[in-house]
C-alpha positions in Angstrom: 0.0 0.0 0.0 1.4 3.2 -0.6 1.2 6.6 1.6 -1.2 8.0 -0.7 -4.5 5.5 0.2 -4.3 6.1 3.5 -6.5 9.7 2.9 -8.4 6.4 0.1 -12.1 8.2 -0.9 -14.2 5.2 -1.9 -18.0 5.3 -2.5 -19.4 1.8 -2.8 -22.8 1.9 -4.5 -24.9 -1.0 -3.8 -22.7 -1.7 -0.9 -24.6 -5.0 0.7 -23.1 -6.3 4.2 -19.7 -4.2 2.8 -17.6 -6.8 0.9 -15.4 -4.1 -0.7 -14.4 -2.7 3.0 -13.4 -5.8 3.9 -11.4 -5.8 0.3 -9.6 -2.5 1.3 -9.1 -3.9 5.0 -7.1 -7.3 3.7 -5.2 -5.2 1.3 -3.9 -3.2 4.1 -6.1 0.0 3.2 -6.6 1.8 6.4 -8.3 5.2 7.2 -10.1 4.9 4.0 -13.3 7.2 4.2 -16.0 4.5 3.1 -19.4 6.0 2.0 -22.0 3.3 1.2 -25.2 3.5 -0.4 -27.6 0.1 0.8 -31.2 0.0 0.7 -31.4 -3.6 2.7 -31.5 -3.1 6.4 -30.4 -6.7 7.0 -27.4 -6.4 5.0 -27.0 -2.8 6.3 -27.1 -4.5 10.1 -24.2 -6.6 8.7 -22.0 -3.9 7.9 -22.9 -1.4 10.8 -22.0 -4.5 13.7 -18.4 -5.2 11.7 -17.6 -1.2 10.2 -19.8 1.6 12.2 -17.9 4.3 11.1 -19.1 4.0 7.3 -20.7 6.2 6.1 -24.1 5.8 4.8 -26.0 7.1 1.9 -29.1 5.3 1.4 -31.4 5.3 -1.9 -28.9 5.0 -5.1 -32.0 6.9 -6.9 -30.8 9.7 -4.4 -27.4 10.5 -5.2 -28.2 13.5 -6.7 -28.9 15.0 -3.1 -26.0 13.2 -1.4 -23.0 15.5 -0.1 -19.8 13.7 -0.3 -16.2 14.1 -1.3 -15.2 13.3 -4.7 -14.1 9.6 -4.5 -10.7 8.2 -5.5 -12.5 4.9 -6.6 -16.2 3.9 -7.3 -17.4 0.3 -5.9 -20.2 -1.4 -7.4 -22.0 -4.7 -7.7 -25.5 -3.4 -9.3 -28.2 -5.9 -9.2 -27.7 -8.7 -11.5 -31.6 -10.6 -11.2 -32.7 -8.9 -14.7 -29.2 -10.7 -16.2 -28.8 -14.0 -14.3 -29.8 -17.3 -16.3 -31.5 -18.0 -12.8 -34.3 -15.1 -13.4 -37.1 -14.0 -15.8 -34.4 -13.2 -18.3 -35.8 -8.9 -18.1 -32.4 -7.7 -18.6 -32.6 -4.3 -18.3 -36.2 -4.0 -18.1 -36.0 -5.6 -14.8 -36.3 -2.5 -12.3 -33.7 -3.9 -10.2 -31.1 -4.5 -13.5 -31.9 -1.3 -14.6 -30.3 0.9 -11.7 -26.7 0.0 -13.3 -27.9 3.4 -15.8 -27.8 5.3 -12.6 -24.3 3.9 -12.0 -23.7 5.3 -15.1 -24.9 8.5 -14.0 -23.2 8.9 -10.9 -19.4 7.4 -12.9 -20.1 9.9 -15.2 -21.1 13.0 -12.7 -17.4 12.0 -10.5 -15.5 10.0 -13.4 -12.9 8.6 -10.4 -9.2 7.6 -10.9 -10.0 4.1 -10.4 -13.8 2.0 -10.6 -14.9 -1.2 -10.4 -18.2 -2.9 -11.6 -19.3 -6.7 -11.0 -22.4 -8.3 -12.4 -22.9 -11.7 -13.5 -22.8 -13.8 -16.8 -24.9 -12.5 -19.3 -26.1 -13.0 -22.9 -23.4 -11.0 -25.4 -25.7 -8.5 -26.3 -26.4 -7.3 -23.1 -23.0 -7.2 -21.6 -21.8 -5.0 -24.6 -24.7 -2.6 -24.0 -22.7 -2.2 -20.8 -19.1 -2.0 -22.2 -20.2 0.3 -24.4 -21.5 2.9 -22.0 -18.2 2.3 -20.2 -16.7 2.8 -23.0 -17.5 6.2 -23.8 -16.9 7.2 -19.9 -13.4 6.2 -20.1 -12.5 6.1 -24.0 -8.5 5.6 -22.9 -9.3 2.0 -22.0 -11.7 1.2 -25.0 -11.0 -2.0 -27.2 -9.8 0.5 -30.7 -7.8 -1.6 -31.7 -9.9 -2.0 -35.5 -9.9 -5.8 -34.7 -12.5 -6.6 -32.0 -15.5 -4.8 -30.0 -14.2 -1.1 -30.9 -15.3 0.8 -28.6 -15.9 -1.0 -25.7 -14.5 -1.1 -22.0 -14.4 -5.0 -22.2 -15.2 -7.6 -18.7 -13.0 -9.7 -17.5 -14.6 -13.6 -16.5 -13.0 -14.1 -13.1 -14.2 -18.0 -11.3 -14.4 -17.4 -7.4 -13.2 -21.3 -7.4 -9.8 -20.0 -7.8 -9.5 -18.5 -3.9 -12.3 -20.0 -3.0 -14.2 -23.6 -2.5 -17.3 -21.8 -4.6 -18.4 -21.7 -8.4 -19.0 -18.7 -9.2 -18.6 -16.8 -12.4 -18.7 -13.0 -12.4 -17.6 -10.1 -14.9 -15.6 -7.7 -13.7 -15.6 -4.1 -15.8 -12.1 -1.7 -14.4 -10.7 0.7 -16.3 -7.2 -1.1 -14.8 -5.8 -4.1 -15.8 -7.0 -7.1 -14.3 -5.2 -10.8 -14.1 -6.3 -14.0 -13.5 -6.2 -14.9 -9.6 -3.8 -18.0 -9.4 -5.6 -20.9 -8.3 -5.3 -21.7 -4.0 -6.5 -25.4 -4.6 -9.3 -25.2 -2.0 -12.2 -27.3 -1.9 -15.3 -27.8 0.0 -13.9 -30.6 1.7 -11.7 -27.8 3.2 -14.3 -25.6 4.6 -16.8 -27.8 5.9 -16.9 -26.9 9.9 -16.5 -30.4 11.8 -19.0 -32.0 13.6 -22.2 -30.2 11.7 -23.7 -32.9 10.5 -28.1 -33.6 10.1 -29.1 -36.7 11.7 -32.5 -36.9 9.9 -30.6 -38.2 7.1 -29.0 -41.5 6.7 -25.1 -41.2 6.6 -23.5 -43.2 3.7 -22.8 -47.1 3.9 -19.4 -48.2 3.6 -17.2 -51.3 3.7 -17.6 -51.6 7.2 -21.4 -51.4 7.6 -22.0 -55.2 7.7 -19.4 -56.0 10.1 -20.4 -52.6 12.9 -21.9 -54.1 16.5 -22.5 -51.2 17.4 -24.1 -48.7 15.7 -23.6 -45.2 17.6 -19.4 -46.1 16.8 -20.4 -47.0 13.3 -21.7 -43.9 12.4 -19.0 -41.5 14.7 -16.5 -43.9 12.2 -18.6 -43.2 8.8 -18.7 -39.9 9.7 -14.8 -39.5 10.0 -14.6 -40.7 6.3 -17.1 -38.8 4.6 -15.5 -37.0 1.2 -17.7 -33.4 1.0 -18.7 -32.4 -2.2 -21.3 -29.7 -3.2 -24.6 -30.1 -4.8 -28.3 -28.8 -5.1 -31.4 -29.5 -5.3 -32.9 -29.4 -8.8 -36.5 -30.3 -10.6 -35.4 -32.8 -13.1 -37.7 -34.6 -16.0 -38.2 -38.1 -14.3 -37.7 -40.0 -16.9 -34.8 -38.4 -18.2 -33.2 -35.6 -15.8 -30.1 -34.3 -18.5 -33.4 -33.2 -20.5 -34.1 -28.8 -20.4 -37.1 -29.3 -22.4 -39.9 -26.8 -21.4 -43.4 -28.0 -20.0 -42.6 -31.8 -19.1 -43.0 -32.5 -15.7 -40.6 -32.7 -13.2 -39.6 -34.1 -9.8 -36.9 -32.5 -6.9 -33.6 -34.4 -7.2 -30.1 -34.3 -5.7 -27.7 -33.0 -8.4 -24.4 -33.6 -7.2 -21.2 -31.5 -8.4 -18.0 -33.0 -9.7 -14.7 -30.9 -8.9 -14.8 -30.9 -5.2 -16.4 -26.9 -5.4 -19.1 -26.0 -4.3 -22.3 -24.5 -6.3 -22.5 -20.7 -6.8 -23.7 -19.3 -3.4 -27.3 -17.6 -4.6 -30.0 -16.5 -2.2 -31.9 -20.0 -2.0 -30.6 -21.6 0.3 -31.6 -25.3 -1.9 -28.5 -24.3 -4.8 -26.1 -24.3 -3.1 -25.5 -27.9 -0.5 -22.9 -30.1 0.9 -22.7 -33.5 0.3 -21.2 -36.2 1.8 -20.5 -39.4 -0.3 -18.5 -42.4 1.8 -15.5 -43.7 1.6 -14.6 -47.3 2.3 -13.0 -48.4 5.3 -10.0 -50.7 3.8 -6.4 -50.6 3.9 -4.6 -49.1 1.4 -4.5 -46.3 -0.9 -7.0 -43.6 -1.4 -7.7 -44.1 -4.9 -8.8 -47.3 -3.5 -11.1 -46.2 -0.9 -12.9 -43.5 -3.1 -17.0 -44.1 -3.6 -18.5 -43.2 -6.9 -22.1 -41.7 -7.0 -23.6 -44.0 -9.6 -25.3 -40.6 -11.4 -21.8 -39.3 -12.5 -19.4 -40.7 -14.9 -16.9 -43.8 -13.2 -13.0 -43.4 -12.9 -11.0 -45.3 -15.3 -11.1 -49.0 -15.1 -7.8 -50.7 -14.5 -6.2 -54.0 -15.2 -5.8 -54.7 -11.2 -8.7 -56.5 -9.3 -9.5 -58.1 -6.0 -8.4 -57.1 -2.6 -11.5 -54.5 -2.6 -9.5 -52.5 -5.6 -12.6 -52.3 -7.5 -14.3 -48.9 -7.8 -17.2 -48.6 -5.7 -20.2 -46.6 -5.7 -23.3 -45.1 -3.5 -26.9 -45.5 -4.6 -29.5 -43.7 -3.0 -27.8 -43.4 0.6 -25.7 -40.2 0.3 -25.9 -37.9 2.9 -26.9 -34.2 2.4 -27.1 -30.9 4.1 -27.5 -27.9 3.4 -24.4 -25.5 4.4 -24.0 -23.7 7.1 -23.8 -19.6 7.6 -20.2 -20.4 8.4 -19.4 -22.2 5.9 -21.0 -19.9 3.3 -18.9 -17.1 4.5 -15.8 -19.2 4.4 -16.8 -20.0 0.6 -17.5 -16.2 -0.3 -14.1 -15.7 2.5 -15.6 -13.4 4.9 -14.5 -13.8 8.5 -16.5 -16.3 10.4 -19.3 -14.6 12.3 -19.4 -11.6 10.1 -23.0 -11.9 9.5 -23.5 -13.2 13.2 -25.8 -9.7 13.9 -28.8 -11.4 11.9 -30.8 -14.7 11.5 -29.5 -17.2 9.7 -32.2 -16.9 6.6 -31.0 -13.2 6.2 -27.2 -13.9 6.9 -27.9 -16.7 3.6 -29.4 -13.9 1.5 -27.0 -11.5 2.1 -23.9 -13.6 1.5 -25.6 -14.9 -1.9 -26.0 -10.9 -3.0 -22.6 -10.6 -2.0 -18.7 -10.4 -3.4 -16.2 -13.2 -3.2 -13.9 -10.7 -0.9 -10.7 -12.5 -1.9 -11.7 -11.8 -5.7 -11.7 -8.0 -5.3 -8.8 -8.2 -2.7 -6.7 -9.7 -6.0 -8.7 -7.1 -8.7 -7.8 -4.0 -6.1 -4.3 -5.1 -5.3 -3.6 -4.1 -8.9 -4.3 -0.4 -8.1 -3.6 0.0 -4.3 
């Protein structure tokens, strides 16, 4: 950090439970004047109970009547339910999607050294309607080049699986260069808090099922050898559940994720769960121990058999949960007990509208 961000204006516009504050904070930003402008009160609660000294704004629709200082950089994550595949595919007709033109407004009215926008994956056409406007706000970083997109202030595709044990594929709009995050290697399996675990459901069979006496250390043992993975609940065609076909009916299944990751952290709490599929109690190594869930492809067979070397799989008896507050904020890496000030439902909702912090931590460092 250099001398200069210590007297750091920032003015984060839909500011949530204040992901970009704790952005600045892990980059070593400190004495940043932080205004914020949040409509949620939940998400606002967030933010007060961790930052009271930022400064709040309110309304976006407002800003016209805010007094504030110019800011060195401009925050924003504008509402992305008009955009996301998820939603009623509005676009910019969706009330919510269409605040990112008052974004516009406000970059234009202060036209900061530095901003940064986030929204989700999009259709094309859409997310050049916002480079585009960018574009023309900051015509030194337009694509001119005569080749591709003239014009444009293009997005950069950044997957919060690189820092984090979570999915989730955002565009990122800077008029700075961003990189590529290089990739931590963490996986559900490492952010799952111990013991949490629902006893309504079965826990997954393994080698030793048949031979456990006793059935309160059978499951403290299955339990031990769990391997997490992520999943979600999904309505599936019955008959054939890879099928996207409209107006066929369809049943609640789990959908379990390959890659060790966990699904993108959304607002419904049913998208996003942990999964626990067994693991064999044998000797040996644990390629050999691994169990398969039969609805997913199978590893590669091998020439060597017997001795319980054959791949294994799980049926119908996979355990599943959904995740905890915890572990959601490990996945988007907030602090444990950052949303602790609110209920669980809203702490869920809040850290599905929210920032992978360690994703902007990387896009800032590039500037700060």
């Amino acid at each position: 950090m250099t001398d200069e961000n210590a007297g750091l204006t920032v003015l984060s516009l839909f500011d949530g439970m204040s992901c970009g504050m704790l952005a600045l904070e892990k980059a070593g930003v400190k004495g940043a004047k932080y205004y914020a402008s949040e409509i949620d009160p939940y998400a606002e609660k967030i933010s007060a109970s961790n930052y009271p000294g930022i400064i709040r704004l309110g309304d976006i629709t407002k800003w016209k009547e805010w007094d504030i200082d110019t800011p060195d950089i401009i925050l924003a994550g504008s509402p992305c339910q008009g955009f996301s595949c998820a939603g009623k595919g509005l676009n910019f007709l969706d009330p919510r999607s269409a605040l990112f033109f008052t974004f516009v407004d406000i970059l234009k009215h202060y036209k900061p050294k530095y901003f940064l926008l986030e929204n989700v994956r999009m259709k094309k056409k859409h997310e050049q309607v916002i480079s585009e406007l960018l574009g023309e706000i900051y015509p030194e970083r337009r694509s001119d080049a005569g080749l591709f997109n003239p014009g444009r202030l293009e997005p950069v595709l950044i997957n919060s699986a690189l820092v984090s044990a979570q999915n989730r594929q955002r565009l990122y709009w800077c008029n700075f260069d961003i990189t590529q995050p290089e990739d931590k290697g963490i996986f559900l399996r490492d952010i799952v808090e111990d013991g949490v675990s629902d006893r309504d459901k079965s826990y997954c069979i393994d080698a030793n099922h048949a031979k456990s006496g006793n059935e309160k250390q059978y499951l403290e043992k299955s339990r031990r050898q769990l391997i997490i993975t992520g999943g979600a609940i999904r309505g599936r065609n019955v008959e054939n559940p890879s099928s996207r076909v409209a107006g066929i009916s369809t049943k609640q299944r789990l959908d379990i994720k390959q890659g060790g990751k966990a699904n993108c952290i959304t607002t419904v709490g049913k998208d996003s769960l942990c999964v626990q599929i067994g693991s064999a109690d044998i000797k040996g190594y644990d390629s050999k121990k691994r169990v398969y869930d039969v609805n997913h492809k199978g590893p590669c067979l091998t020439a060597i058999c017997g001795g319980h070397q054959e791949p294994k799989i799980s049926t119908d008896l996979v355990t599943w949960r959904k995740l905890t507050v915890t572990e959601c904020e490990r996945l988007q890496t907030v602090p444990d007990g950052y949303c602790r000030a609110v209920s669980n439902s809203r702490a869920y909702q809040a850290l599905g509208n929210g920032w992978t912090v360690d994703v902007i931590l990387h896009i800032l460092k590039g500037v700060l």
